[in-house]
C-alpha positions as CSV (number, residue, x, y, z in Angstrom):
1,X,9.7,-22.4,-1.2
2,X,8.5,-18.7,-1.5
3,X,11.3,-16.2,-1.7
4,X,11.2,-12.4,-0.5
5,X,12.4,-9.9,-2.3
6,X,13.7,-6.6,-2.0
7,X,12.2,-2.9,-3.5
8,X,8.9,-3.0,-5.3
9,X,5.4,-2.2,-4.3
10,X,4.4,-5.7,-5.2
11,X,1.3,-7.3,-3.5
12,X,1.0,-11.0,-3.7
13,X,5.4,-11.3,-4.0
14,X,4.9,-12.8,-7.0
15,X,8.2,-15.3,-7.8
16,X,10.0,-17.5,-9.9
17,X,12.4,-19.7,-9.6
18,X,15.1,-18.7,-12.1
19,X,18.8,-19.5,-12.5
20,X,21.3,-16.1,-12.0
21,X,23.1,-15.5,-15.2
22,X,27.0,-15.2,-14.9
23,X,27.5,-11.7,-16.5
24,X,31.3,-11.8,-18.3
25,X,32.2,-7.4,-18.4
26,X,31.2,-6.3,-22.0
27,X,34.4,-4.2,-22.2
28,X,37.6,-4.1,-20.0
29,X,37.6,-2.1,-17.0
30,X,39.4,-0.4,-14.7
31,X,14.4,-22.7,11.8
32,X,13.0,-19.2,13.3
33,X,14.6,-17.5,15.9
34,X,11.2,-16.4,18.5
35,X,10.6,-13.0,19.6
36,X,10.6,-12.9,23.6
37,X,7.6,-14.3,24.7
38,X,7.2,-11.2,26.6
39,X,6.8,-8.1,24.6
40,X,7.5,-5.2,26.8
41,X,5.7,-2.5,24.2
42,X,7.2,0.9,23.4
43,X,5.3,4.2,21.6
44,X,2.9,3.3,19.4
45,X,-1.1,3.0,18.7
46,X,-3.0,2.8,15.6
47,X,-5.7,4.3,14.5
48,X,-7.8,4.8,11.3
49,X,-10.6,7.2,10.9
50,X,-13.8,7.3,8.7
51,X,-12.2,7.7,5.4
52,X,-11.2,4.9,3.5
53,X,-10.9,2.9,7.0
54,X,-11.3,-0.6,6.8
55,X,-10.5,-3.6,9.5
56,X,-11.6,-7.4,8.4
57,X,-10.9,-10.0,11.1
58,X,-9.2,-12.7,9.6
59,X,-7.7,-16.1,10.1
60,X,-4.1,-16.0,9.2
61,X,-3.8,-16.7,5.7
62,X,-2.2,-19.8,4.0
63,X,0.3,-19.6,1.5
64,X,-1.0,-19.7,-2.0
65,X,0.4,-20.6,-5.3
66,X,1.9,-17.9,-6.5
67,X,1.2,-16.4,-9.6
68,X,3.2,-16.9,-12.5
69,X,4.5,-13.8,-13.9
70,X,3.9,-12.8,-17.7
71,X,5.9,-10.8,-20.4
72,X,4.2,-8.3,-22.2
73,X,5.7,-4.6,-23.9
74,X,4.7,-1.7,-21.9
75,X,2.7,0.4,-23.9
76,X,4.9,4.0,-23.5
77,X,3.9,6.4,-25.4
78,X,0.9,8.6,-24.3
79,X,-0.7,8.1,-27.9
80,X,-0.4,4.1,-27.3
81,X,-1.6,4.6,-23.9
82,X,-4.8,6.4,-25.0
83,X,-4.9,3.7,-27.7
84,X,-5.5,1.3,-25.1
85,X,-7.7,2.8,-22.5
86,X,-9.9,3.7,-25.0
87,X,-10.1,-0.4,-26.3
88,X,-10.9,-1.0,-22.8
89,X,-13.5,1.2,-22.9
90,X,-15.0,0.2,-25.9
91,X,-14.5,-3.2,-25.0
92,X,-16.0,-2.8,-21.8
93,X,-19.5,-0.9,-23.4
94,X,-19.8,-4.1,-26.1
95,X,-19.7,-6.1,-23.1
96,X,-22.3,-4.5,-21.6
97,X,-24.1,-4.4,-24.2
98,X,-23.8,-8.0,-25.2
99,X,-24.5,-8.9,-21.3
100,X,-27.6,-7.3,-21.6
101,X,-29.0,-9.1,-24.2
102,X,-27.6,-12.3,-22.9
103,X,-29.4,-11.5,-19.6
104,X,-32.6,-10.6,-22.1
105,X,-33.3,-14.6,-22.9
106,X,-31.8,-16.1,-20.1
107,X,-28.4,-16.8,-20.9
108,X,-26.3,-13.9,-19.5
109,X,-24.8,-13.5,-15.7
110,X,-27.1,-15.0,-12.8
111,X,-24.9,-12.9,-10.6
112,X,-27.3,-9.7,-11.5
113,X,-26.4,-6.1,-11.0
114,X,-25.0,-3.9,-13.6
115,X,-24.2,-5.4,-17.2
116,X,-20.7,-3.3,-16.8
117,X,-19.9,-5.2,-14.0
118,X,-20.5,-8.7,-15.7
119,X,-18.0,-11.1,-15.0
120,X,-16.4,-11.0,-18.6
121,X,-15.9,-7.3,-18.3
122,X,-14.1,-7.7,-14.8
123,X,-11.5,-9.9,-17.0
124,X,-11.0,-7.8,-19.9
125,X,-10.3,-5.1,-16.6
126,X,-7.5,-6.9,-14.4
127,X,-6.4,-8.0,-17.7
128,X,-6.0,-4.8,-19.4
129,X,-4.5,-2.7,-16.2
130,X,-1.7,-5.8,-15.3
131,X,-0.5,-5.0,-18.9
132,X,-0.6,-1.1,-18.6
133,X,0.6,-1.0,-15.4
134,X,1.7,2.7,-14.0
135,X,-0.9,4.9,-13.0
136,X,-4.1,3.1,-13.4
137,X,-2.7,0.2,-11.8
138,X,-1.1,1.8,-8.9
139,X,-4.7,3.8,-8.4
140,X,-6.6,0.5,-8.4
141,X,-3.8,-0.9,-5.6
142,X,-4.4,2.2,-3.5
143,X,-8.3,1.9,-3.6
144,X,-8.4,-1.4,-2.7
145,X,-7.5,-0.2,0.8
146,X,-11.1,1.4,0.8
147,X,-13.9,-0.1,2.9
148,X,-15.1,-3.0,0.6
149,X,-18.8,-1.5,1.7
150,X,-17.9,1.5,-0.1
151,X,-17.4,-0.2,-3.6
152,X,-19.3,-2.3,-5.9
153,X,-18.2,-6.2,-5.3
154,X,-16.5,-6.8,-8.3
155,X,-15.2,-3.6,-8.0
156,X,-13.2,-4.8,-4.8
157,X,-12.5,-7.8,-6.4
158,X,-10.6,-6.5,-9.6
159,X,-8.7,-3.9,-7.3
160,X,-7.6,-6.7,-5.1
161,X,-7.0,-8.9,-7.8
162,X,-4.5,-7.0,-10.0
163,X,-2.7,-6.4,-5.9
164,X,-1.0,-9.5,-7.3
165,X,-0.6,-8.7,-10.7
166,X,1.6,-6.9,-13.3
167,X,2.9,-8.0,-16.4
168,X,6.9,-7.6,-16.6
169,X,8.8,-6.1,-19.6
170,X,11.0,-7.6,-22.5
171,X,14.4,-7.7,-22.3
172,X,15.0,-4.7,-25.0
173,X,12.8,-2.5,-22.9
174,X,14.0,-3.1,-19.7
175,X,18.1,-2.7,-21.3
176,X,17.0,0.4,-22.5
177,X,15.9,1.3,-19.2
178,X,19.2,0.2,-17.8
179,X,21.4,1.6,-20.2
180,X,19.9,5.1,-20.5
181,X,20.3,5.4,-16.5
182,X,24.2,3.4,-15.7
183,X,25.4,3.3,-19.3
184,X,25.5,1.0,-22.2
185,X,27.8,-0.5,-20.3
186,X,25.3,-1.1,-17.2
187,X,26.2,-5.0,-17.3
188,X,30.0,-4.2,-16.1
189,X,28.4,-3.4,-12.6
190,X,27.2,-6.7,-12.1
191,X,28.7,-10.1,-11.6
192,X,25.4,-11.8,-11.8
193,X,21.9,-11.0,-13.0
194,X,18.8,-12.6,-13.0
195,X,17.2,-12.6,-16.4
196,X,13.8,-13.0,-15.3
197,X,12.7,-10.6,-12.9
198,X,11.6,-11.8,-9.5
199,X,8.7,-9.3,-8.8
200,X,6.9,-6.7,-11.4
201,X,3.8,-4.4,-9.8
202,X,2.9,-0.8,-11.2
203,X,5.5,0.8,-11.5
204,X,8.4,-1.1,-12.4
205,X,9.8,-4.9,-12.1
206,X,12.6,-5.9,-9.9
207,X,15.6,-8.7,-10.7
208,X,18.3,-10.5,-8.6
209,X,21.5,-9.3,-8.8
210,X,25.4,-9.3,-7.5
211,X,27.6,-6.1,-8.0
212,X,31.0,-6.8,-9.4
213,X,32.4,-4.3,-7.0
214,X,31.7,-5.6,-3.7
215,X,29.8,-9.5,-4.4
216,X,27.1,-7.7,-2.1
217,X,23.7,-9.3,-3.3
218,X,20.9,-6.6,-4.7
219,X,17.5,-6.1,-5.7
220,X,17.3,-3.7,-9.2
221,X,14.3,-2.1,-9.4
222,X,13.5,-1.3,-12.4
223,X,10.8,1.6,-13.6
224,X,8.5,0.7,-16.8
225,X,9.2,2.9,-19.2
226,X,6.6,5.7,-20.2
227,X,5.1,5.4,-16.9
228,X,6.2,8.8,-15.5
229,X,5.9,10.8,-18.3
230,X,2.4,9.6,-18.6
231,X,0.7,9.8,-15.2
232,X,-1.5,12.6,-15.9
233,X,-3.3,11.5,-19.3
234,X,-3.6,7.8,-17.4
235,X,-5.3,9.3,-14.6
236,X,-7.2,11.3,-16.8
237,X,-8.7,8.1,-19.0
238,X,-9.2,6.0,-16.4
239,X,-11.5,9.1,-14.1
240,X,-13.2,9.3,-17.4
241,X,-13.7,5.4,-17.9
242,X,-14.9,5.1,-14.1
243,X,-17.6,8.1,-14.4
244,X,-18.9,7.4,-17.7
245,X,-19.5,3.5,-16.7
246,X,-21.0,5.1,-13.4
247,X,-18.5,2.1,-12.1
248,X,-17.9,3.9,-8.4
249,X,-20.6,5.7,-6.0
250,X,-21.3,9.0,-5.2
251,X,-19.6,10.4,-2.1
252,X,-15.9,9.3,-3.0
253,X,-14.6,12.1,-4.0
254,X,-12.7,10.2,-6.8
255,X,-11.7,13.6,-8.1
256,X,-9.7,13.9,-5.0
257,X,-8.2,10.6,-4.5
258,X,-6.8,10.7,-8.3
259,X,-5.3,14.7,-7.2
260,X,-3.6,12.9,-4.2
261,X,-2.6,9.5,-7.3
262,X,-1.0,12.3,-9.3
263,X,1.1,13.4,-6.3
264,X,2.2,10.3,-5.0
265,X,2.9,8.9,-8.3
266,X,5.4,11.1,-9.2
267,X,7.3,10.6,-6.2
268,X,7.4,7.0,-6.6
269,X,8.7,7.3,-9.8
270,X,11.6,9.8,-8.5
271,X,14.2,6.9,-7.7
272,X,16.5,9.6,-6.4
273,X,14.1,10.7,-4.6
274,X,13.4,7.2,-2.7
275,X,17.0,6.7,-2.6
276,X,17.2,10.1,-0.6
277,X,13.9,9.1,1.9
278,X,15.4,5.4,2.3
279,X,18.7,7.0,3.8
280,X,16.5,9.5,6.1
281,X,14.6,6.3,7.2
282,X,17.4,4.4,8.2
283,X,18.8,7.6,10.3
284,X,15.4,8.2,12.1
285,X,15.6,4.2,13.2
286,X,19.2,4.8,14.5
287,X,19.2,4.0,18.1
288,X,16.2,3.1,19.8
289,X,14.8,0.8,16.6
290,X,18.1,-0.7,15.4
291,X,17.7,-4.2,17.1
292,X,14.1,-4.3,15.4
293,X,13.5,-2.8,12.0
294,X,16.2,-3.0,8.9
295,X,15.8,-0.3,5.7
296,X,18.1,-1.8,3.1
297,X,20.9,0.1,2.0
298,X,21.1,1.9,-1.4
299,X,24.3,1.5,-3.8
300,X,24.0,5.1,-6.1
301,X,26.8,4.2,-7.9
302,X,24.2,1.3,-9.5
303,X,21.0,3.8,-9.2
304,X,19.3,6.6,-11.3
305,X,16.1,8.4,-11.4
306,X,14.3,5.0,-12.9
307,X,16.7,2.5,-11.6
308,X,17.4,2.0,-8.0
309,X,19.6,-0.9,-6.8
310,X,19.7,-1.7,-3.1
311,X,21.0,-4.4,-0.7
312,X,18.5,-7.8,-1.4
313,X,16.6,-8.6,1.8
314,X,15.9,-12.3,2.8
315,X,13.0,-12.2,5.1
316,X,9.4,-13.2,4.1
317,X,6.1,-11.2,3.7
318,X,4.5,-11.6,7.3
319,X,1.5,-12.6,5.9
320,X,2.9,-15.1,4.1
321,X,3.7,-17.5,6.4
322,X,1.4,-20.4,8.2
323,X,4.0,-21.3,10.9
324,X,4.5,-17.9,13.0
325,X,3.8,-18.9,16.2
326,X,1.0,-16.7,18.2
327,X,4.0,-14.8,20.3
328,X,5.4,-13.9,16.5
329,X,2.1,-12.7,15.4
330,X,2.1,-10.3,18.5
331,X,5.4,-9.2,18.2
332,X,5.0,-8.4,15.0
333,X,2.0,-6.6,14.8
334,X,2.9,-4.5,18.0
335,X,6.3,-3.3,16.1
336,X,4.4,-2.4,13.4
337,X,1.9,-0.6,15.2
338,X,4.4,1.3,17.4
339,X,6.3,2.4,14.2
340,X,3.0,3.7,12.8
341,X,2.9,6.5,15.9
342,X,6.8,6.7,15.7
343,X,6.5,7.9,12.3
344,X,3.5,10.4,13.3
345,X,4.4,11.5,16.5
346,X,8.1,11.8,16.5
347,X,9.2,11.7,13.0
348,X,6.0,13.2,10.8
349,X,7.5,11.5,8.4
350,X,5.9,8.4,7.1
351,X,6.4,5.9,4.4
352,X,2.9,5.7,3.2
353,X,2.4,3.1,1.3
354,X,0.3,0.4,3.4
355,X,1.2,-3.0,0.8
356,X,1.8,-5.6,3.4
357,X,4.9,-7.4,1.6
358,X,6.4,-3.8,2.0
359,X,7.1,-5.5,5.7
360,X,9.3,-8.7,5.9
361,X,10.6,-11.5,8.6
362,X,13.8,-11.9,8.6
363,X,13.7,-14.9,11.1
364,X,17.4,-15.7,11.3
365,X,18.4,-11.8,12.2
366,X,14.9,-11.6,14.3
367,X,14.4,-8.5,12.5
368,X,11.6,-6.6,10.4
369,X,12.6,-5.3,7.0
370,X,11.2,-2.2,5.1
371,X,11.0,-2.1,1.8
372,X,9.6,0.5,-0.5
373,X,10.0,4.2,0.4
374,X,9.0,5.8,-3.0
375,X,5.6,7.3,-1.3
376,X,7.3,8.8,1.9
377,X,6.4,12.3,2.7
378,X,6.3,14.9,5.7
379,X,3.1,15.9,7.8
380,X,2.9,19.6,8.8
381,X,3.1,20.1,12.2
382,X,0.2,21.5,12.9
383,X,-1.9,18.8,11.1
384,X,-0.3,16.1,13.4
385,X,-0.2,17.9,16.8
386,X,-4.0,18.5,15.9
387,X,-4.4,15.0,14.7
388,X,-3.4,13.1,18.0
389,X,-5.5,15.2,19.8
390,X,-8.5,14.5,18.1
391,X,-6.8,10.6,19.1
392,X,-6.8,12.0,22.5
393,X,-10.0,12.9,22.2
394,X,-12.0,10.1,21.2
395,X,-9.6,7.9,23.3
396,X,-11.8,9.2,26.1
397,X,-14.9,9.7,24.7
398,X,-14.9,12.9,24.9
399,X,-17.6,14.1,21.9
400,X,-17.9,17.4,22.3
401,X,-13.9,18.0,21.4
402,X,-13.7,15.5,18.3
403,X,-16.6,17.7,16.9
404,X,-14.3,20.8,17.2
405,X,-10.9,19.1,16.1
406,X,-12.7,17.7,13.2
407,X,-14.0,20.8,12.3
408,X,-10.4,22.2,13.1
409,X,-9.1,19.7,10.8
410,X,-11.2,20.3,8.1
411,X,-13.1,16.3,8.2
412,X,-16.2,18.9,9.2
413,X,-17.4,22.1,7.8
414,X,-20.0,22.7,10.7
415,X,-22.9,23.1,8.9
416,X,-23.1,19.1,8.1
417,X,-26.8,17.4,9.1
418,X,-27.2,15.7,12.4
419,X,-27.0,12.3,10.9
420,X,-23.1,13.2,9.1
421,X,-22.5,14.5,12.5
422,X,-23.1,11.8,14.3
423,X,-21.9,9.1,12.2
424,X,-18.6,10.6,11.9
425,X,-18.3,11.5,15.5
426,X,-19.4,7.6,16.3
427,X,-16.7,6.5,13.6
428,X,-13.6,8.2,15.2
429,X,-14.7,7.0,18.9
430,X,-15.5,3.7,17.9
431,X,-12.0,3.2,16.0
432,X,-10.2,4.9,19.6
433,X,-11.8,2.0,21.1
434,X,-8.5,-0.5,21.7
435,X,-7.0,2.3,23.3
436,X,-10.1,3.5,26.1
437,X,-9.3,3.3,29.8
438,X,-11.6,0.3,29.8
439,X,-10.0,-1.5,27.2
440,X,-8.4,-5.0,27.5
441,X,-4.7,-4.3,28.9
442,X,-3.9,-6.8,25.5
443,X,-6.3,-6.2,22.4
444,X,-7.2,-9.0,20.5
445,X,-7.7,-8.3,17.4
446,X,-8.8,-11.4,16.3
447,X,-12.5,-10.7,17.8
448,X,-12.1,-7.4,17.3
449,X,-15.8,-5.8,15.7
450,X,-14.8,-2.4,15.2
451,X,-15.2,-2.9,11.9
452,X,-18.9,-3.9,11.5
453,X,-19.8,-0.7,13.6
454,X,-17.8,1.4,11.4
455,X,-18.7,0.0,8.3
456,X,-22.5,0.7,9.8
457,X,-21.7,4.5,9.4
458,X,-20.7,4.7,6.3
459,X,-23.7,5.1,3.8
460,X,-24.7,7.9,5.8
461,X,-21.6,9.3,5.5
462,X,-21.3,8.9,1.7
463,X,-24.4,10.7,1.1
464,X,-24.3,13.4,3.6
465,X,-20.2,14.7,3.9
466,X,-19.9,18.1,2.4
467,X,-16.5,18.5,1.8
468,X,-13.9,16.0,1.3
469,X,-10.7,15.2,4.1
470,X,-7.9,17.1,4.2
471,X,-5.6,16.0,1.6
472,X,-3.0,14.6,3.9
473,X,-5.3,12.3,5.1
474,X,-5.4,9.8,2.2
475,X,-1.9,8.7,2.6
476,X,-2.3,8.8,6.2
477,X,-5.3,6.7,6.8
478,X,-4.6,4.6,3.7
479,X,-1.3,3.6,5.8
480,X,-3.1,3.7,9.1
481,X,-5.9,1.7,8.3
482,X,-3.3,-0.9,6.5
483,X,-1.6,-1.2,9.6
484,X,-4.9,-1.8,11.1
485,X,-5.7,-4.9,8.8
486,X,-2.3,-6.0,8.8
487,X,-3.1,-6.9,12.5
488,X,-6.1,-8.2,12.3
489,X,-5.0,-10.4,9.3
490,X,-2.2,-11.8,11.3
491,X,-4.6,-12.0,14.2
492,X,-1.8,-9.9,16.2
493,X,-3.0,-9.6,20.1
494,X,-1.4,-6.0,20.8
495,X,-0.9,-3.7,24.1
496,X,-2.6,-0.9,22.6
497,X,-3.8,1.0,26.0
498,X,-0.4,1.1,26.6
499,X,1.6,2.2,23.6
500,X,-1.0,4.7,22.8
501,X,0.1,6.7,26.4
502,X,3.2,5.9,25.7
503,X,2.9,8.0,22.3
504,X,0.7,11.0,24.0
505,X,3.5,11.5,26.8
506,X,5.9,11.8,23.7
507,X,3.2,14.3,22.2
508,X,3.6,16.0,25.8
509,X,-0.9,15.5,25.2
510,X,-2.3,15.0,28.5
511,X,-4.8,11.8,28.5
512,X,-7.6,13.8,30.2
């Protein structure tokens, strides 16, 4: 049976089933409970705009085998780094090269296209970044939330591939981890702790634990060494890798998603800082979200700036389980929709990072746990009270205004062609659509085809956008636009007419 897990950034909750070691002090020392049927719906709408916006309708998924997690040293120095991105690059070329003249008398790829994007090369890529992990890992989890239109296939499919992947670290590097952050004596804290970690992703690995202190059970998240000090030179070789293999198109703005990479990176791998942004999260849901979302608590006195040990959460990925009944799959996906505009609207502080297992079902409690809060930030307030009026806006079609916020915004310069104007102006009306005075009281989002009309717009807007988004728009819409699929992927049927009023009367933004 699939366990959940507590604290990492992990896509895919990759587990194992391993056996907690007793830990003796090295030294003396001092069946699922149902939401209500009916779900009376509360402030909240989603929305996602033209950049980077993406909704697939799918059947709820299946649980899959899941993948069997793998030791391997973290490379973490910046010269052993740059020893290895520039392997993968040279690997990558012979490939290419050796495609080529496979393809030459018959014998290479039938799948066509590039010789860089051969199938051999996509391996010796997941490969190679679930080994490095840190920054060129975490970048390739953070595009994946792009429009699959907007990337080469096997592109999409490496970036969503190594969402499920990361190497974890030997025991020497992850003590000395440990003991350079609680001590040499770092096993005293524990009463148990599981050898094997239960989850690894980009940035760190996390195990099973019991403090000695107070039996609680924990997750210890645990950063990969090297990967903080080296986010800059990894995001350097792998913007250099991408361009000179001409692996992504024009119109990205790569440049600018690897600036916003650099800035959210080093967040995540500020434990102290998560630490501080979990406790703010669980203050904001004091009160009205108490009975429906948990943030788990933080112990410090077992935490430093690349270890952060927290209280271990039971429930499971939602998208991880067959059995939710359709009333679950609404409930959900209306909670998680209504914290989405809590977190704009009220708070303008959101936790950013859109990995679905970063949401679990706790179905004895009934309640929704949040994990992860490494990428949390603040939204100035004149970005968001702008924002949900351009909502407003397109919410009732009103053209002529989203043209003018846009520009206000900065999605617009003003001088863009007819065709960019126009595409992005169809874009943000079509994604308003679930919440338009003619839309169903309950959206379905299982026939939901927003997405093929968006997806229609884009190449037009690829080639003709003059400027790029603001820049707190990538962590918004990436988170936005997750959201978005996370619904659609359970095949949630959500009040969205409803909570999006709800959220403009707490925006004091008139409809009309």
């Amino acid at each position: 049976m699939e366990e959940s897990r507590s604290g990492e950034d992990v896509a895919g909750e990759a587990v194992v089933d391993t056996k907690p070691v007793v830990v003796e002090p090295t030294r003396e020392t001092t069946e699922p409970s149902k939401p209500p049927e009916k779900i009376t719906p509360q402030d909240t709408a989603v929305v996602a705009e033209l950049v980077g916006a993406s909704v697939t309708t799918v059947t709820p998924a299946t649980p899959t085998t899941a993948y069997e997690l793998r030791e391997s040293r973290v490379p973490s120095t910046r010269i052993g780094r740059l020893w290895n991105y520039g392997g993968l690059a040279a690997g990558m070329f012979a490939g290419a090269i050796g495609e080529g003249l496979s393809r030459a008398v018959g014998a290479g790829s039938t799948a066509g296209g590039s010789v860089m994007l051969s199938p051999a090369n996509m391996e010796r890529l997941v490969a190679k970044l679930s080994r490095m992990r840190g920054a060129a890992l975490k970048l390739g989890q953070m595009m994946s939330f792009q429009d699959a239109k907007m990337l080469p296939g096997p592109i999409q499919e490496v970036l969503q591939r190594v969402q499920d992947r990361a190497d974890y670290m030997p025991a020497w590097q992850r003590d000395r981890v440990l003991a350079s952050n609680l001590g040499s004596d770092w096993r005293d804290l524990f009463s148990e702790f599981d050898e094997k970690p239960i989850a690894a992703a980009s940035i760190g690995q996390v195990h099973r634990a019991v403090l000695r202190s107070t039996n609680a059970r924990v997750a210890v998240k645990i950063q990969f060494p090297g990967v903080a000090d080296s986010i800059n030179s990894d995001l350097d070789n792998i913007s250099m890798l991408l361009a000179a293999a001409k692996l992504m198109p024009k119109g990205l703005y790569l440049d600018k998603t690897i600036a916003n990479a650099r800035t959210e990176l080093a967040w995540e791998c500020d434990y102290l800082r998560e630490a501080e942004c979990a406790a703010r999260y669980r203050t904001l849901l004091k009160g009205e979200d108490e009975d429906v979302f948990v943030v788990p608590r933080i112990y410090p006195e077992a935490s430093g700036k690349q270890v952060l040990t927290m209280e271990f959460m039971d429930g499971v990925g939602v998208t991880r389980v067959a059995s939710f009944s359709q009333a679950q799959r609404d409930w959900i996906g209306t909670q998680i929709l209504r914290l989405c505009l809590r977190e704009i609207v009220e708070f303008r502080f959101m936790q950013t990072d859109p990995n679905w297992t970063n949401f679990l079902y706790n179905s004895a409690r009934d309640r929704l746990e949040l994990l992860d809060f490494g990428a949390s930030r603040e939204f100035p307030a004149e970005f968001i009270d702008k924002y949900v009026a351009l909502l407003a806006a397109a919410a009732r079609l009103d053209r002529g205004a989203v043209k003018v916020l846009s520009e206000e915004l900065g999605y617009l310069t003003g001088h863009e062609s007819r065709a960019m104007l126009d595409a992005h102006i169809t874009s943000v009306v079509t994604l308003a659509e679930p919440f338009l005075d003619s839309a169903p009281e309950v959206y379905d989002f299982r026939g939901q085809t927003i997405t093929e009309r968006v997806k229609a717009q884009i190449p037009v807007m690829i080639h003709e956008r003059l400027a790029p988004p603001p820049e707190e728009t990538y962590s918004l819409h990436r988170k936005l636009s997750g959201a978005f699929l996370l619904c659609a992927r359970l095949g949630s049927r959500v009040r969205c007419r409803e909570l999006f009023e709800q959220a403009l009367q707490k925006a004091n933004i008139p409809r009309v």
